[in-house]
Structure formats: structure tokens, C-alpha cells
N, C-alpha and C positions, 0 to 999 in steps of 0.2 A: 523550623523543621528540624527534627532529630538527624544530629548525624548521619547514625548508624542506616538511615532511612534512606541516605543518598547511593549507598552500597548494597542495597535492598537489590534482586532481580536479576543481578548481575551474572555471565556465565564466567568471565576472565576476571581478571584483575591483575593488570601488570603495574608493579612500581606503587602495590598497595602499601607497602609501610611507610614512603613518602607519602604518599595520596593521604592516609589516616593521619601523618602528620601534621602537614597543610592544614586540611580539616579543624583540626585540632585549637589551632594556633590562630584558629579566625581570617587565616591569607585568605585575600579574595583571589579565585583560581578564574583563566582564562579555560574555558569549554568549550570545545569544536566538535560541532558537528558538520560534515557535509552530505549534503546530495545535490547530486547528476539529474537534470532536468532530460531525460529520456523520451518521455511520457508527459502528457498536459497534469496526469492525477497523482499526489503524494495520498499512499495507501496505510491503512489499519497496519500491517508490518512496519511502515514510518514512526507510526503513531508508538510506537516499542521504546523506541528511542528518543522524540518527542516528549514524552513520558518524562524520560530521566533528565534530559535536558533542561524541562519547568521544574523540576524539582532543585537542580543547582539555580537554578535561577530564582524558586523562590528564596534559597536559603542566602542568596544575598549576592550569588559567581556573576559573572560577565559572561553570560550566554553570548556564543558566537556561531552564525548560522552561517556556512558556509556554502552557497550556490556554484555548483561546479560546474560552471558553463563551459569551461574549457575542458575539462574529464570528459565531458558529456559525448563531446566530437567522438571522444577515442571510444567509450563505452566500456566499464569497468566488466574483466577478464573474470571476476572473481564465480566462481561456481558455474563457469563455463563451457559448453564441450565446443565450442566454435566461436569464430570472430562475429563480434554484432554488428550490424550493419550501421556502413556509417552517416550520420546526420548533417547534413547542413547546418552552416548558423543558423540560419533564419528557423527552422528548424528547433532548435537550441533557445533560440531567443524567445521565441513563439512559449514553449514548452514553460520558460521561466517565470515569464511574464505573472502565470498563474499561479507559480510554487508560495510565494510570500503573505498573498490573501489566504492561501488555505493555511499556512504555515503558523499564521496569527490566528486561527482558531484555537490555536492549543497554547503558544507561545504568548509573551505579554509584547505588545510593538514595541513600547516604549522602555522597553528593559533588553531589546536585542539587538544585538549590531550586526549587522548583515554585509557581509564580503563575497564577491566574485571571483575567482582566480584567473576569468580572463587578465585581471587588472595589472599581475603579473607578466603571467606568461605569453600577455596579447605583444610587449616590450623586450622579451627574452630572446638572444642572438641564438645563433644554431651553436656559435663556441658557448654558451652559456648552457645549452644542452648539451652538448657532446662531455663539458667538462661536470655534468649532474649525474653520466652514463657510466662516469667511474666510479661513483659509490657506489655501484651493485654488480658481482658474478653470475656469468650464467649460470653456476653449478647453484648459488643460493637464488636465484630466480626461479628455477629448476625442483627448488625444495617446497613450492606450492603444489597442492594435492591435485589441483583442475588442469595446472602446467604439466604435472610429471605425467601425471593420466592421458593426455592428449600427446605428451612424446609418446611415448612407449607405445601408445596408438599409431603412431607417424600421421596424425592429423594434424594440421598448421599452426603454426602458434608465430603472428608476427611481429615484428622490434615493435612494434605502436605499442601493442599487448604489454610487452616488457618494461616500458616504460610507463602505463600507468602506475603500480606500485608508489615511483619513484616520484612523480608528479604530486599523485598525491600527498606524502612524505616531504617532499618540496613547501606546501601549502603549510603546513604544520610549523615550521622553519619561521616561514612569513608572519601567521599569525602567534607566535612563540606562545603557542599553546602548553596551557600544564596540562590537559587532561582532553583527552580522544573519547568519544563515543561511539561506536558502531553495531551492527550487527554483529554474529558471532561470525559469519562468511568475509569479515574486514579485517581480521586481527594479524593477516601476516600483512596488508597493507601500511595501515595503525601502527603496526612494532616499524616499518622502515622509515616510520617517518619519526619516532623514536630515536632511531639508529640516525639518521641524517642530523639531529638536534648534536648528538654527542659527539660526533665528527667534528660538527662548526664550534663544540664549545661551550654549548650552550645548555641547559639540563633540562632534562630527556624530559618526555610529555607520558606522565603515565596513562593509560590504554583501558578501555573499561568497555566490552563487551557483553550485548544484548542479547537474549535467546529470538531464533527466527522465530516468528510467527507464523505458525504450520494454516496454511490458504484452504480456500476455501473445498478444494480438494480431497483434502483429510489427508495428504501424504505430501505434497511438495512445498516448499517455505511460497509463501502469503508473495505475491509478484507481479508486478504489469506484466513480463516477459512471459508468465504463465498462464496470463488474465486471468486468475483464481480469487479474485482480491476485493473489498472491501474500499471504495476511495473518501475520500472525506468529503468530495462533492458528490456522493451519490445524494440522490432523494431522499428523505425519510422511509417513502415507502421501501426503496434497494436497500439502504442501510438496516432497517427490521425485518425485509423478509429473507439475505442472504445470511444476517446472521443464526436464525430460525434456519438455516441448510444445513449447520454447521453441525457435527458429530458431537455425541455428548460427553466424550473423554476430551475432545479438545477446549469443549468450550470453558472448562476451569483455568487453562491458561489465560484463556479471554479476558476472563475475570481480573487475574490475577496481572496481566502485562497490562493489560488495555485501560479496564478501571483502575487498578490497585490495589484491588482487595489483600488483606494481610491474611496470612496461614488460615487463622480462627471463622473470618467470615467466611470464607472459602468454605471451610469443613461443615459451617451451617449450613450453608447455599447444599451441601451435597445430600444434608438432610431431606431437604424437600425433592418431590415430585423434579423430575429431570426435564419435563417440557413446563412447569413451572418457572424452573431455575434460567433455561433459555429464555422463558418471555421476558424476565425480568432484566436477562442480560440484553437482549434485542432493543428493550427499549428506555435501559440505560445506556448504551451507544447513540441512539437513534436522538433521545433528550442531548447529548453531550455536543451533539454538530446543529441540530436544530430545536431545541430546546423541549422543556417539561409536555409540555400541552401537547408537541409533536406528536412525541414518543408515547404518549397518551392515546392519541389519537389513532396511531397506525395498531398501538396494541389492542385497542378495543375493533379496529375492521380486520386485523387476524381473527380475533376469537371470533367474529360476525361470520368469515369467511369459511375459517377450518373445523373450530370446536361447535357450531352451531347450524353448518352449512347452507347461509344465507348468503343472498349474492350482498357487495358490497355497495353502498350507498353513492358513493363517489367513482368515477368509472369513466375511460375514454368512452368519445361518441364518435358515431360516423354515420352519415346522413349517404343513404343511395344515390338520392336525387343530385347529388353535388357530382358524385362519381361519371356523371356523363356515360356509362358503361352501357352497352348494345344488352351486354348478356352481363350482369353481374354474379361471378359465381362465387363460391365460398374462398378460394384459392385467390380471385380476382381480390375482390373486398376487403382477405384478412392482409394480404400482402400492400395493399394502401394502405391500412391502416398507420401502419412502419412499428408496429409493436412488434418485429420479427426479424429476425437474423436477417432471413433469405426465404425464396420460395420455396426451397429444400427443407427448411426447417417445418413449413408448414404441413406440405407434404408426408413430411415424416408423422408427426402429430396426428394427422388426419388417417393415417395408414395405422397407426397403434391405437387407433379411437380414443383419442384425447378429446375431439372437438365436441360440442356437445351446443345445441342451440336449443335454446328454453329445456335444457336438461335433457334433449336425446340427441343421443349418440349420431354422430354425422359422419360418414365414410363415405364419401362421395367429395370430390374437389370441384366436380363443376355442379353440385347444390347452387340452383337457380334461385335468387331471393326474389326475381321479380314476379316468380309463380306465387309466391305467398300476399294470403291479405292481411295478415298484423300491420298494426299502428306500429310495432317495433322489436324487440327483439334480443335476443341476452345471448353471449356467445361464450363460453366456455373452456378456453387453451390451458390445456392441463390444469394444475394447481392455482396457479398462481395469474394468468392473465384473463382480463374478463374488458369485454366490448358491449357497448348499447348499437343495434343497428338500428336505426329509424329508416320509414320508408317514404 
């Protein structure tokens, strides 16, 4: 892989004339990346990072994947207006368990060393923190944007908070990393752990920041915490049709973080047709976690479904007779189904005339199915959810 390729995407670049250096010179560089098992799902904003990670790693670096099971308890402060609530181990351990299968979707196993930081700090005395709590001022703690905004609010901000930065940065230390990966919402974490390198002696870990990946929202960074997000265990079908939600200015970065596409293909993609250019993006994601034929497949029951208004071929079922139900009504029915939030949700739908059974409109919650004589039945929730009812 081309150098220059490895610096490709990047928003920061601290400590790049060493980093070009290194580079340069053929040094095999140590790379860290961590994440905090929060959440059972590592999402398409993972994937940002992910990304640049297999790229040092194809070019020959010692990819180091860093599991922060112990960050995880505290829950990283960063673009935060409040403390996150705190998890248990089990918890924690639970959450991880699944981080490394999905992790090796993108990553090579056999090219990545994977580290915990319980492994550390599960061994670490309270003097060995107290004496970690001197490397950092409240006043430069204080100089993060999410901190100083939640002072000057008089909203809490507590010592656990304070010390993730430092933990983190701690990690860094351990695994005497030359080079940091993160989000661009990591870079004063990533600089302290810099700074903690050049304290011990040791030479500092240059810092390479990623652009957030704007979620599925159209305005907030791509997040579990937002549930806005893309996971890499979605289905085929949620992986092509969430990316199909996605706005048509955003989806060039899509392209660009997620695929890789370089300037040029980009600017062709923009030639074409804009619901052209998302199908191809939907199910070039959708091939990338579950392969060609997939992504194939879910793109031809869009077009069946939206360009052509055919119901689709493949579709949950729900048999009445099973449901045991006195009165099975439309509310009773879709809400077994479990293809729905809540009953609120259905509710709603059914109140905006979303529902539609063999194509009309249904405003009615308690619609009786056992007054009808069909063999079966096609149900209709918005856009996108479609049921077989048999009777």
C-alpha cells in the first residue's frame, strides 16, 4: 500500500513529521486502537477507524486492538453533557465477548494482537492511582470543550470522569504505542496519552484522528448512545435498507470513510442519478458484512418493493390459529408479531394510515381478522415492514 494512503481521511495529525518519518524508513509502528464495550454492537462510525487500522495493518504495522473493559465501567466523558450510567462487569464482559467476532470482520485475526486493560488496571493499587492523578490539572482538565460546558453550566462533572482521559493515556504507556487512532471527539484523550509517554521518557505516540461519521439522523455523530447507527451485525436487510434512509449529502462521506473511495470515484458516483448512487452504496455495505450475492439480493427486493411497488417475496408470517386470540385484532396481531417497538408505535402508524392490508388503508386498531374469509393476507407498516397473515 502507498504511503501517502495511510494519511489518506485523516482530520488531525499530531507528531506527523515523525509519523512520515517512521513511514518512510520502513519502522514497523505499533497502532492502537481502543474501544469501550458499552453496547453488545461495534457500529459503521467504528468501521471509520477500522478502516485505517487494516490499512497499517495491511501495509505490514502491528495492529493493536485494544478492548477497554475497564474504560467501559467509567464510560468515556467525551461529547458528553452528563455522567453515563454505570455498568457492571458482567455487563462489560457480556458486551465484549461479541466485540472481537465482529472486529475480525474487517480486521485480519491472525495479524492482530488484542489487549484488555483490565489486565493492567485489574493489579493497580489506589497509590498507583493517586500517583497517575498527578500528571493532570484541573485547570487543563478543564480545557475540554464537554468539561468546560458542563462547568459553566454547574452541571456535575465527577473525579471518575476526570480520570478517564488519564486511564486512557495510561494504556498507551503499556502498550508503547507510536501511533493513536480515534475519532476526531478523542484527540484531547489521545494527546494525554502522548503527554503521559514524554513524562516516563519514553517518545511520545503520534495521534491520527478520524472524521465522525454523521448517523443516521442527518445531524448527530453515527452512535449506540443515539441509537442512530448502522451495526455490523445488522441483517443484510437493516444494513441496505438504513443505509437507503440516509441523506444524499451525507452519503459521499459514506463512500468515502466507509468504502474508500478516492476524490475521483467519488466525483463520478456524483454524476449519476443520487438514488442510483445510494443503491450502489447500500449494497456495497451490505456485500462487505454479508457478502456479493447478499447485497444482490436485498438490492433487487428494494427495487421489487419501492421502484416497482410489488410486495416482496420473502416476508415474516404469522399464522392466527397459533395466536390462541378470542378476538384477534389488528393491534393484537401486529404487536405478536415483535416487528415493533411497542404498541405505541403501532398505534401511531395505524392513526397516520400507514397500515394497509392487501393495499387498504386500515384505521381501525381493533380490525377483527377473524370476521374475514381469505386464505391470507399481506399487511402493510409504512415503507418498509410487510407481514403474511394466514388464517
Amino acid at each position: 500500500m502507498k504511503k501517502n494512503r495511510l494519511l489518506e481521511n485523516a482530520d488531525v495529525i499530531i507528531g506527523q513529521e515523525e509519523l512520515s518519518e517512521s513511514l518512510n524508513s520502513d519502522k514497523k509502528l505499533k497502532i492502537k486502537f481502543g474501544v469501550d464495550p458499552t453496547r453488545p454492537d461495534l457500529t459503521f462510525g467504528h468501521l471509520v477507524v477500522f478502516n485505517k487500522l487494516r490499512q497499517f495493518q495491511e501495509a505490514g504495522h502491528e495492529a493493536i486492538l485494544l478492548i477497554g473493559d475497564y474504560t467501559a465501567r467509567i464510560g468515556d466523558p467525551s461529547g458528553r453533557s452528563e455522567l453515563r450510567p454505570e455498568l457492571t462487569e458482567a455487563e462489560v464482559d457480556e458486551n465484549a465477548s461479541t466485540y472481537l467476532e465482529q472486529a475480525f470482520k474487517v480486521l485480519d485475526k491472525n495479524k492482530t494482537i488484542v489487549r484488555r486493560n483490565s489486565e493492567w488496571f485489574g493489579k493497580m493499587s489506589f497509590a498507583d492511582a493517586l500517583a497517575l492523578t498527578r500528571s493532570m490539572t484541573v485547570a487543563r482538565m478543564l480545557e475540554r470543550d464537554d468539561f468546560e460546558k458542563r462547568f459553566k453550566c454547574n452541571q456535575p462533572i465527577s473525579m471518575v470522569e476526570f480520570m478517564y482521559p488519564l486511564i486512557q493515556g495510561y494504556d498507551s504507556i503499556i502498550l508503547q504505542s507510536d501511533l493513536e487512532l480515534g475519532g476526531s471527539d478523542q484527540l484531547f484523550n489521545m494527546l494525554v496519552g502522548r503527554n503521559l509517554q514524554k513524562e516516563k521518557g519514553a517518545i511520545p505516540q503520534a495521534v491520527m484522528t478520524l472524521p465522525l461519521l454523521v448517523g443516521l439522523d442527518g445531524s448527530r455523530k453515527m452512535s449506540k448512545s443515539y441509537d442512530n447507527y448502522i451495526a455490523f451485525n445488522d441483517s443484510p436487510k437493516d444494513i441496505f435498507g438504513k443505509t437507503m434512509s440516509i441523506s444524499d449529502d451525507v452519503m459521499w462521506d459514506y463512500y468515502r470513510l466507509l468504502l474508500l473511495k478516492d476524490k475521483s470515484e467519488v466525483e463520478a458516483l456524483k454524476k449519476v442519478h443520487p438514488m442510483e448512487s445510494k443503491k450502489q452504496l447500500a449494497l456495497e455495505l451490505t456485500a462487505l458484512f454479508h457478502g456479493l450475492e447478499q447485497g444482490q439480493k436485498e438490492a433487487e427486493a428494494f427495487a421489487q418493493i419501492f421502484s416497482r411497488g410489488q410486495d416482496p417475496d420473502d416476508m415474516p408470517e404469522i399464522s392466527i390459529a397459533s395466536l390462541q386470540m378470542e378476538s384477534p385484532t389488528l393491534l393484537g396481531v401486529l404487536a405478536s408479531s415483535k416487528l415493533f417497538e411497542s404498541k405505541g408505535q403501532i398505534r401511531r402508524l395505524i392513526s397516520q394510515g400507514a397500515i394497509k392490508i392487501d393495499g387498504e388503508k386500515i384505521e381501525d386498531a381493533d380490525f377483527d381478522f377473524s370476521k374475514t374469509n381469505k386464505v391470507d393476507s399481506i399487511i402493510k407498516a409504512g415503507k418498509k415492514i410487510f407481514l403474511r397473515v394466514t388464517y
